[in-house]
Rosetta silent file (secondary structure, phi, psi, omega in degrees, C-alpha in Angstrom):
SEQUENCE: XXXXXXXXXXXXXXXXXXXXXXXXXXXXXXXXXXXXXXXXXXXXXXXXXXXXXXXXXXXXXXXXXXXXXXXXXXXXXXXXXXXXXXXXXXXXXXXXXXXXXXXXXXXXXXXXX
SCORE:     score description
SCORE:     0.000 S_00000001
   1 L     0.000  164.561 -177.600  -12.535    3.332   18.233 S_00000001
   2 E   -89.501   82.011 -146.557  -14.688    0.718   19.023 S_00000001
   3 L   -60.359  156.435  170.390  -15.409   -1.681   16.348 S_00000001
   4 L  -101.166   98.499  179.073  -19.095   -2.700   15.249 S_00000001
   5 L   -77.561  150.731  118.204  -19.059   -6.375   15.108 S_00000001
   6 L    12.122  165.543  152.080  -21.823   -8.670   13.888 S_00000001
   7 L   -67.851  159.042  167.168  -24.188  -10.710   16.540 S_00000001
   8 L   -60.732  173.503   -6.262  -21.863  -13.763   17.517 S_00000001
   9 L   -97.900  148.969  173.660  -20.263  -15.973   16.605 S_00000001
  10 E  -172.148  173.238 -128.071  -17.317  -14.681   14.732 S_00000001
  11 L   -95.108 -178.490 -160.652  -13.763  -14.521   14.927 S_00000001
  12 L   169.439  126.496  156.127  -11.010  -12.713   17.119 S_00000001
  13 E  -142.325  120.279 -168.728   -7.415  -12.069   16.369 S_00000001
  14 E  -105.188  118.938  144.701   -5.367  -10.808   19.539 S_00000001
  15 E  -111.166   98.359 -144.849   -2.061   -9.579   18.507 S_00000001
  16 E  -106.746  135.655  175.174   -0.219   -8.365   21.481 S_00000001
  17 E  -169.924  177.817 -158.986    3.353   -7.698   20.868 S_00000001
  18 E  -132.550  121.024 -172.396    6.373   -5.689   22.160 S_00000001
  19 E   -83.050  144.418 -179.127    8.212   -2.981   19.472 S_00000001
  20 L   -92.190 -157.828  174.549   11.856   -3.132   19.081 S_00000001
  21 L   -92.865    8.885 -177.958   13.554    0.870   18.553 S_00000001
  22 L   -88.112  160.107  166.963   13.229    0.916   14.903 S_00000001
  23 L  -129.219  -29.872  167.786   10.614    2.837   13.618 S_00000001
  24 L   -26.671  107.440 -152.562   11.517    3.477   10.251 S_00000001
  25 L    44.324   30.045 -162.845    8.428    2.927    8.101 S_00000001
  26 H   -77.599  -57.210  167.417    6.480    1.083   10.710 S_00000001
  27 H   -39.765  -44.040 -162.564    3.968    3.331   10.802 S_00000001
  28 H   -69.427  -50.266 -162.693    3.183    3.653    7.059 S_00000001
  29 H   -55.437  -39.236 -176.849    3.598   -0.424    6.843 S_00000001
  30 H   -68.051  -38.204  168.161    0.284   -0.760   10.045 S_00000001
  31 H   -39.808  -55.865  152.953   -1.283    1.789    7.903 S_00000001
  32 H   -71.708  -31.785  156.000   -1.488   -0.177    4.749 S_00000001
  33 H   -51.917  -30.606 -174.969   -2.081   -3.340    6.760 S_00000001
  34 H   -82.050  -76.074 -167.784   -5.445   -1.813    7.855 S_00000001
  35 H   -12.385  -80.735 -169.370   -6.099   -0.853    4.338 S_00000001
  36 H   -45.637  -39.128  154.900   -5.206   -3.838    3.075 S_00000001
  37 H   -23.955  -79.239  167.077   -7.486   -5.692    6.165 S_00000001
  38 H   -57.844  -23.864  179.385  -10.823   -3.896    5.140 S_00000001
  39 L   -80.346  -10.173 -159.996  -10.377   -4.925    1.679 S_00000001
  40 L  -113.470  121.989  170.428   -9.796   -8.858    2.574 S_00000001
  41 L   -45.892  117.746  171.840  -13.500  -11.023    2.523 S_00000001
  42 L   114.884   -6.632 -158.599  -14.366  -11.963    6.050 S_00000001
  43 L  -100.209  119.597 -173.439  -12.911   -8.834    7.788 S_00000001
  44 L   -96.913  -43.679  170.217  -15.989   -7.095   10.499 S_00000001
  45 E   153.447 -158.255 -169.322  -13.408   -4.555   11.688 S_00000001
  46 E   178.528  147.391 -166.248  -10.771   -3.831   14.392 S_00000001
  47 E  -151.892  134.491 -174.192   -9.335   -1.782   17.595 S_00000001
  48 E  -124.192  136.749  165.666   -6.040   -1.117   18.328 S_00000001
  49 E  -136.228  156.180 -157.487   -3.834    0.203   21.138 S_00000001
  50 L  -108.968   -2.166 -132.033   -0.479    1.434   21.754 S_00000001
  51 L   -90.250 -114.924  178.992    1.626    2.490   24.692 S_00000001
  52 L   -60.604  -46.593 -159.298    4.516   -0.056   26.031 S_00000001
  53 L  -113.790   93.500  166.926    2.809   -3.164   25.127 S_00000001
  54 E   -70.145  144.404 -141.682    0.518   -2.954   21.862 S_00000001
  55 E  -152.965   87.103  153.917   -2.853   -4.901   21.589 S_00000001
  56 E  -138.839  136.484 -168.701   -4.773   -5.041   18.279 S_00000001
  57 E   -99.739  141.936  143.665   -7.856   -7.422   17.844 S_00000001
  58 E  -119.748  175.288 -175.837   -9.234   -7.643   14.551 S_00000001
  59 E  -138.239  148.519  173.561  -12.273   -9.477   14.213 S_00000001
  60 L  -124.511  175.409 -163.890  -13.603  -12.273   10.957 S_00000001
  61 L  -112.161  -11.040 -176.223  -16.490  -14.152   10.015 S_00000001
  62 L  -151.080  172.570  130.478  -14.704  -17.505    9.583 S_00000001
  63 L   -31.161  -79.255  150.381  -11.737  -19.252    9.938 S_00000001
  64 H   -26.970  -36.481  172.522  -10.887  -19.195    6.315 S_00000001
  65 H   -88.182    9.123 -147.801  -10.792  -15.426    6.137 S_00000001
  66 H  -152.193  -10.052  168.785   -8.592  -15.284    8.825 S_00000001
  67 H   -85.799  -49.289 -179.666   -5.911  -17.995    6.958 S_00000001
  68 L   -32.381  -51.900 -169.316   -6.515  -15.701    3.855 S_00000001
  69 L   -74.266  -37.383 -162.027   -5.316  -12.516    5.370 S_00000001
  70 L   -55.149  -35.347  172.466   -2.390  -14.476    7.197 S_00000001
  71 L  -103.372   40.007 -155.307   -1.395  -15.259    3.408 S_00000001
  72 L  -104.635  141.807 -149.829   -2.191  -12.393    1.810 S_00000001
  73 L   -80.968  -53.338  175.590    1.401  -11.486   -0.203 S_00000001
  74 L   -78.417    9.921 -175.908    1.681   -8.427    1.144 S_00000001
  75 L  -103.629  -50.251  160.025    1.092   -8.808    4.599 S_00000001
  76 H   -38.461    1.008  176.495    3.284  -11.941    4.655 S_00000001
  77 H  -111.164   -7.066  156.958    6.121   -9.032    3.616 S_00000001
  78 H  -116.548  -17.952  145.933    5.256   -7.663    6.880 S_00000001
  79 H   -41.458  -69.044  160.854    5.237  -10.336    8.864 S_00000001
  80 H    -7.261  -89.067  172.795    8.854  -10.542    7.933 S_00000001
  81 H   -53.307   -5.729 -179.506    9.635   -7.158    8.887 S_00000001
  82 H   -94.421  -50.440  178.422    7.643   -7.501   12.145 S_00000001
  83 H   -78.899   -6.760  175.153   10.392  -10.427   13.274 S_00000001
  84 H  -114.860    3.367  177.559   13.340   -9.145   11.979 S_00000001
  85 H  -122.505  -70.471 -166.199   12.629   -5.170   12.608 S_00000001
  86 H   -94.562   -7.108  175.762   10.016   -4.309   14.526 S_00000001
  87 E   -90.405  114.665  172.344    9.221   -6.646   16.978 S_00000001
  88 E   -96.303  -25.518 -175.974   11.156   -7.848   20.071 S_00000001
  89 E  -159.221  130.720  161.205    8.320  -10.486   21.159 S_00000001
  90 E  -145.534  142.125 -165.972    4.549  -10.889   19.907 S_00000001
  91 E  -137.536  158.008 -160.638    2.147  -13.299   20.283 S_00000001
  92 E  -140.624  114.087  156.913   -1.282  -13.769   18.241 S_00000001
  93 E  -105.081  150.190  165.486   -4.294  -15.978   19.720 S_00000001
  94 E  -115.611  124.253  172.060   -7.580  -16.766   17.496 S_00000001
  95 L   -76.289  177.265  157.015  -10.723  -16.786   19.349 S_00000001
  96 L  -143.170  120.025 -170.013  -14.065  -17.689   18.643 S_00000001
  97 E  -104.367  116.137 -155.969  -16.173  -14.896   20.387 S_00000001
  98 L  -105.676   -6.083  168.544  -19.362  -16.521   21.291 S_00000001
  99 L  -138.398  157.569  152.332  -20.820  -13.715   23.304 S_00000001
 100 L  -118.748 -168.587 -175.181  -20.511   -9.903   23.273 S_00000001
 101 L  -159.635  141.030  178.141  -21.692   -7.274   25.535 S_00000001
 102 L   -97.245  -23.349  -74.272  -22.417   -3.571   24.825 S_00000001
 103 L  -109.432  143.023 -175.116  -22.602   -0.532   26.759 S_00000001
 104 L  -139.961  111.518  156.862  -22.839    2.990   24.805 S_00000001
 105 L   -91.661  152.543 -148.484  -23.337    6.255   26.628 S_00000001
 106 L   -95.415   26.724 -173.845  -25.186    8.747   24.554 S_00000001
 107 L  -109.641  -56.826 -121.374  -22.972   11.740   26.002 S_00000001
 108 L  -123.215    8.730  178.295  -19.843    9.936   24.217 S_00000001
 109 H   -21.405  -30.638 -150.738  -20.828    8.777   20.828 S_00000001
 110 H   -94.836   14.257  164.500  -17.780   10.119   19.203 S_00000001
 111 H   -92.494  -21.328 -164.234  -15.528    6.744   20.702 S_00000001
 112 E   -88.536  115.123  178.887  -17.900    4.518   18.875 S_00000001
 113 L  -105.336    0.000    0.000  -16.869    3.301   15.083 S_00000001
């Protein structure tokens, strides 16, 4: 889905990253990372994709929210496990998204979060 962001300016985190073969509780762990996400002050929302090469932006209202989550206990316990399990290479830029752009067709609503 498509997240509903704020008017700019706010925040971007691109985390692009390449899965090793384990799988063993990866899923469950990005699950509770989202949880845990929406629940963290600053956090406007987030869209993710999968195939060879995975892509998920979340988007924040400040800096400061966006150190918060990085040190948030349990997602530092998944950091971890993303460099020594699940990860072969990933790389995370923070943006500052100073314009957006929209387009919504009214046939397709049901893409739109």
């Amino acid at each position: 889905m498509i997240a509903k962001t704020p008017p700019p300016p706010y925040y971007a985190v691109i985390f692009t990253s390449v899965r090793t073969e384990v799988s063993e509780d990866y899923a469950a762990t990005a699950e509770r990372m989202v949880l845990l996400a929406k629940e963290q002050p600053g956090y406007l929302g987030h869209e993710s994709a999968r195939d060879n090469l995975g892509i998920t932006v979340s988007y924040w209202d400040s800096l400061a929210a966006i150190q918060n989550w990085k040190q948030q206990a349990e997602h530092l316990k998944a950091q971890e496990n993303g460099r020594t399990r699940y990860y072969a290479a990933y790389t995370t830029r923070i943006c500052l998204v100073e314009r957006d752009y929209h387009f919504e067709n009214a046939d397709s609503q049901e893409n739109i979060g």
